[in-house]
RODO-2510 file (C-alpha; in nm, 4 decimals, decimal comma):
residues 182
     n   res          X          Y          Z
     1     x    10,3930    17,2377    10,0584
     2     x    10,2133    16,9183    10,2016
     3     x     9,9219    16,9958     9,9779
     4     x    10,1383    17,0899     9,6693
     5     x    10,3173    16,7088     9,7317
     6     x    10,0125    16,5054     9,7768
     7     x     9,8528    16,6761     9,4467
     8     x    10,1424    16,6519     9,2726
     9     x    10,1957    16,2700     9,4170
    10     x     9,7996    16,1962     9,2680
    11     x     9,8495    16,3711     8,8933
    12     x    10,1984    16,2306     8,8804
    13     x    10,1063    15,8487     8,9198
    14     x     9,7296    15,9335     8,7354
    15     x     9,9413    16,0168     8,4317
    16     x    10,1752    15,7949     8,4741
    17     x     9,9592    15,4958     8,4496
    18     x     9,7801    15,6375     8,1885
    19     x    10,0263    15,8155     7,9562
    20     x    10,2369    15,5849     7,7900
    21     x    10,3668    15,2320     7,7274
    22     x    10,6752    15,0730     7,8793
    23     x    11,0220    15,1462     7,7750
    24     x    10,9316    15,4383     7,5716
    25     x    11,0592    15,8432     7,6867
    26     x    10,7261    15,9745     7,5040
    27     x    10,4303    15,9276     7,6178
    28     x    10,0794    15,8952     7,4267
    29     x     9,8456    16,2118     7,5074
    30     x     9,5982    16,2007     7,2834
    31     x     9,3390    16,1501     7,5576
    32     x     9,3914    16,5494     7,6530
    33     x     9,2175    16,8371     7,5079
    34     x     9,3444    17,0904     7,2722
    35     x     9,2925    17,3471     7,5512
    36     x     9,5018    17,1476     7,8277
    37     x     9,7653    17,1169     7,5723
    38     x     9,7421    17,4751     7,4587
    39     x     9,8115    17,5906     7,8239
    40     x    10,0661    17,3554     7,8852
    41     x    10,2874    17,5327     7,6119
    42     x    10,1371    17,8100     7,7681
    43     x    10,3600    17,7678     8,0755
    44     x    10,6429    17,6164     7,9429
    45     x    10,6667    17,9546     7,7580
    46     x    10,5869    18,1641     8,0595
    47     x    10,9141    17,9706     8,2642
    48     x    11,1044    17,9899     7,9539
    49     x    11,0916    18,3424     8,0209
    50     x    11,1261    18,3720     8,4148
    51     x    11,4238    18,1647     8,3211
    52     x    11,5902    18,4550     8,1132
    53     x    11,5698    18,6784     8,4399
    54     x    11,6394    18,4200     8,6494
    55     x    11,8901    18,1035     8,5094
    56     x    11,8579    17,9332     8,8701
    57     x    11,4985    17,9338     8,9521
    58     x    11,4312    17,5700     9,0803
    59     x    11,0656    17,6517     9,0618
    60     x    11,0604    17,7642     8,7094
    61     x    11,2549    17,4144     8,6289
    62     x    11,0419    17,2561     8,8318
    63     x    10,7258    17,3861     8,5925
    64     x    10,9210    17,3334     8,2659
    65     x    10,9773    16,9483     8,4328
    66     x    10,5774    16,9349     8,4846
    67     x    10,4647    17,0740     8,1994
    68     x    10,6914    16,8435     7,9548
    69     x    10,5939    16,5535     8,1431
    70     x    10,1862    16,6741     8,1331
    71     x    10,2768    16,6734     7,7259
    72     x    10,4456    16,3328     7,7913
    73     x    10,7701    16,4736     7,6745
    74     x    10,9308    16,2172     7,9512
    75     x    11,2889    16,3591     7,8847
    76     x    11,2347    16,7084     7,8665
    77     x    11,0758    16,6672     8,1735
    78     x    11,3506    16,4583     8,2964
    79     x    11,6354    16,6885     8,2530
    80     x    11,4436    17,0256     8,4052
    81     x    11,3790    16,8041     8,7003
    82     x    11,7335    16,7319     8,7403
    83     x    11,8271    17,0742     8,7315
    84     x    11,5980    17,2014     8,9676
    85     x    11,7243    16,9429     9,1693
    86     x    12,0752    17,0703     9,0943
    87     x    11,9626    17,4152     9,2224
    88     x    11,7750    17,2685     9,5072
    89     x    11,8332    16,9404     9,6239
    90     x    11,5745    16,9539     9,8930
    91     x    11,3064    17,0721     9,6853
    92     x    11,0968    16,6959     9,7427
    93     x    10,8381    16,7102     9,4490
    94     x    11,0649    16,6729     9,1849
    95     x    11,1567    16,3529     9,3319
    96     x    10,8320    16,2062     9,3231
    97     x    10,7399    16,3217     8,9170
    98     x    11,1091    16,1707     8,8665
    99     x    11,0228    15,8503     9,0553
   100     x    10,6714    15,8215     8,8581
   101     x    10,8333    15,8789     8,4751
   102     x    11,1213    15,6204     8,5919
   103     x    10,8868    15,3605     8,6614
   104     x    10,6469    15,4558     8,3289
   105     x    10,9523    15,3977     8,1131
   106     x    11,0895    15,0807     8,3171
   107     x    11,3810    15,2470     8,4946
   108     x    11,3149    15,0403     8,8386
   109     x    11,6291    15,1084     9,0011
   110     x    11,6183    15,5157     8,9210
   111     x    11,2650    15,5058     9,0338
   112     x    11,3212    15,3161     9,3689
   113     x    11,6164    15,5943     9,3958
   114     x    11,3850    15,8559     9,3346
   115     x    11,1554    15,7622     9,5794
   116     x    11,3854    15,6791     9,8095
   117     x    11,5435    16,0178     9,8153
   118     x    11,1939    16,1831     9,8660
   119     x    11,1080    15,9460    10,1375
   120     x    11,4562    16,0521    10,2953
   121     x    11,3745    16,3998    10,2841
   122     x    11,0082    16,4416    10,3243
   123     x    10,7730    16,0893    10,4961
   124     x    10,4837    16,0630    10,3333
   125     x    10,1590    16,1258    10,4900
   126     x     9,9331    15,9938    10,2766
   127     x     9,8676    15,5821    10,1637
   128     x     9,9151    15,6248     9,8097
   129     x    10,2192    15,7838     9,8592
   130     x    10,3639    15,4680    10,0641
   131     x    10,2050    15,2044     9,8127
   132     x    10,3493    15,3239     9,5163
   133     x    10,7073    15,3141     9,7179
   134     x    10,6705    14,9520     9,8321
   135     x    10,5469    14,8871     9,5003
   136     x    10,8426    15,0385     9,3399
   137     x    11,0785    14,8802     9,5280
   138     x    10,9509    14,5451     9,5001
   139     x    10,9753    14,5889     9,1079
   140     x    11,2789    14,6693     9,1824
   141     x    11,3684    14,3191     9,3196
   142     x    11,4136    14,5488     9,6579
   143     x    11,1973    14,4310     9,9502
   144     x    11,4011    14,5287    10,2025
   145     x    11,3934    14,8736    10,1275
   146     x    11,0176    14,8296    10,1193
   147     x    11,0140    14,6891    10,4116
   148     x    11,2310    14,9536    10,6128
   149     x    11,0189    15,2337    10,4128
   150     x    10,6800    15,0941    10,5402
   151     x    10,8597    15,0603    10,9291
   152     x    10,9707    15,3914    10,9254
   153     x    10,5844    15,5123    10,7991
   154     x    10,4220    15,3243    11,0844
   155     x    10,6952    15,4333    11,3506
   156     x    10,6401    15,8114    11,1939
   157     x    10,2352    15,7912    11,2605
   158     x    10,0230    15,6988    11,5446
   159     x     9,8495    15,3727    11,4005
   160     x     9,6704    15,2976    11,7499
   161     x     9,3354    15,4448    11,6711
   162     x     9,3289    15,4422    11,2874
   163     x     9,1646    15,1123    11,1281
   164     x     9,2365    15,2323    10,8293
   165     x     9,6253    15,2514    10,8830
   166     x     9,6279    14,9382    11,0689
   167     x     9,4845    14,7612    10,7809
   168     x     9,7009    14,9114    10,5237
   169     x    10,0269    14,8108    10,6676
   170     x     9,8842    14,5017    10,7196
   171     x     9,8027    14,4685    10,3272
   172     x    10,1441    14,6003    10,2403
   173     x    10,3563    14,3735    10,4961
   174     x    10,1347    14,1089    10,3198
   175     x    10,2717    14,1924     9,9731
   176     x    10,6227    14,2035    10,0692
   177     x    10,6019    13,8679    10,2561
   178     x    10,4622    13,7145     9,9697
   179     x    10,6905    13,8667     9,7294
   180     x    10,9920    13,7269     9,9152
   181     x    10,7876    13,3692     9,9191
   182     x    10,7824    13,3859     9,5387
***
């Protein structure tokens, strides 16, 4: 599942930044290939169909969700996101895609909710993961929930021998603080 959410965390935010311009619920995908879109309809077919067996799959939503949002089809992707989370509100990737498309379209607070609920239910274990949060909040005119999210990432790892992690929190206590000086 770890590997599922840090994979999903990296294609989420890669597309994200990529995908679209602000404010808007579709997203430009001309960069992908005929092929990639081909199989993207592909699946969006094949969960259309698992959902005809099965009406409260939270997987299959959870694909219909990804799939929309790989063809930039932001609220397509939006609503099959909210109803896997419906059917499964501890199912933690959806959280993260819904964070990500929030923040493309220049929904700050439903983003920094997003994330927060994922954070709640599953730390993240990886950097990117915890950047994009603090950076999320903080567009989100919410440094204090940055700040409690990066304390409760440091308490929830041992920082002692990692250099790496040391300097990271370092960087991102360094943002905050000079977000709050602005």
């Amino acid at each position: 599942m770890k590997k599922l959410l840090s994979l999903s965390l990296l294609l989420t935010f890669t597309l994200s930044l990529t995908a679209c311009s602000s404010n808007s619920w579709q997203a430009d995908v001309s960069y992908l290939k005929p092929e990639q879109i081909e199989k993207a309809n592909q699946k969006i077919e094949e969960n259309l169909e698992l959902l005809k067996e099965d009406f409260q799959n939270p997987e299959a939503y959870f694909q219909l969700g990804f799939y929309y949002q790989t063809l930039g089809d932001y609220k397509e992707a939006e609503k099959n996101y909210l109803k896997s989370l419906e059917l499964n509100d501890q199912f933690t990737t959806p959280y993260n895609n819904l964070a990500a498309i929030y923040e493309e379209v220049g929904e700050t607070q439903l983003a920094a909710d997003a994330i927060t609920k994922l954070y709640t239910l599953s730390p993240p274990s990886i950097l990117e993961a915890v950047n994009d949060a603090v950076r999320i909040h903080l567009a989100n005119k919410d440094p204090d929930s940055a700040e409690k999210l990066l304390t409760n990432f440091t308490l929830s790892i041992p920082v002692e021998n990692r250099p790496e992690f040391q300097s990271f929190i370092s960087e991102q206590y360094e943002t905050i603080r000079n977000y709050r000086q602005k």
